[in-house]
C-alpha positions, -999 to +999 in steps of 0.1 A: -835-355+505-805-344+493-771-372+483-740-368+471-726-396+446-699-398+421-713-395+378-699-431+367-727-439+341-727-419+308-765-409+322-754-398+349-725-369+336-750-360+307-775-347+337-744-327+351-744-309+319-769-283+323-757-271+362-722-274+346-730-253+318-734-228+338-699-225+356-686-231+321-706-214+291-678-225+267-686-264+270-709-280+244-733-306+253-723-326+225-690-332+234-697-327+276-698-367+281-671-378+258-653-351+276-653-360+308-650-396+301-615-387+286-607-366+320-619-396+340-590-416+323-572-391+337-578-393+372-608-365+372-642-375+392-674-355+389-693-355+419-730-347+423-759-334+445-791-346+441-822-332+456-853-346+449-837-361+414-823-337+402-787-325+398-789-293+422-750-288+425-723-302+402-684-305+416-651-318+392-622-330+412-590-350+412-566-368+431-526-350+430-495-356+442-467-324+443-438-317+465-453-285+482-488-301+491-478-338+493-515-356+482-541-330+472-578-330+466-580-306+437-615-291+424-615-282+392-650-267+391-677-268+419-714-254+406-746-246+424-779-245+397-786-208+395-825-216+405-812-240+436-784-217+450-794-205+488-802-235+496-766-250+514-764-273+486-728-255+477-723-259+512-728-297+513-710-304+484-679-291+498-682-310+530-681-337+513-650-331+490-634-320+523-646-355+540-637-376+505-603-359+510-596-369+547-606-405+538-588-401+506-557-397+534-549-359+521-527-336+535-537-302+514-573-293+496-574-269+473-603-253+450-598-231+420-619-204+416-623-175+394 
């Protein structure tokens, strides 16, 4: 059974790490939770699928406010695990960014992609 929850426990980003890793080679496990608990001061939330325990698709995000958009859901980086894609878990994820955003009272959602 598949869920969506927000990473608040330090546990929970450093299980991110590995399907994160793979959107972004760059990042260092090391420094991947003391990272993203800086960005989490900062406004940024990392949301996460789970199927079956385990982190199956990873997506960052944050709340913004502009003059063009008005509030914005922005995603930062939204990941499917290499052996788990196919599966809709991509899919789901998205959904509910696009639902947290409605409820989050949103007028624009944007995703950045490469």
């Amino acid at each position: 059974m598949t869920a969506v929850r927000l990473a608040e426990t330090d546990e929970d980003i450093a299980r991110a790490f590995p399907v994160m890793h793979q959107l972004r080679p760059h990042l260092e496990e090391s420094a991947f939770v003391p990272t993203v608990r800086r960005l989490q001061q900062g406004g940024f939330h990392l949301a996460l699928l789970h199927d079956e325990g385990r982190v199956a698709a990873a997506g960052g995000f944050r709340f913004i406010e502009n003059l063009v958009s008005g509030n914005t859901l922005y995603v930062d980086d939204l990941v499917t695990d290499a052996g788990a894609r196919s599966h809709g878990y991509g899919r789901t994820l998205l959904h509910w960014l696009i639902a947290r955003a409605r409820a989050e009272g949103c007028r624009s959602f944007e995703l950045d992609s490469g």
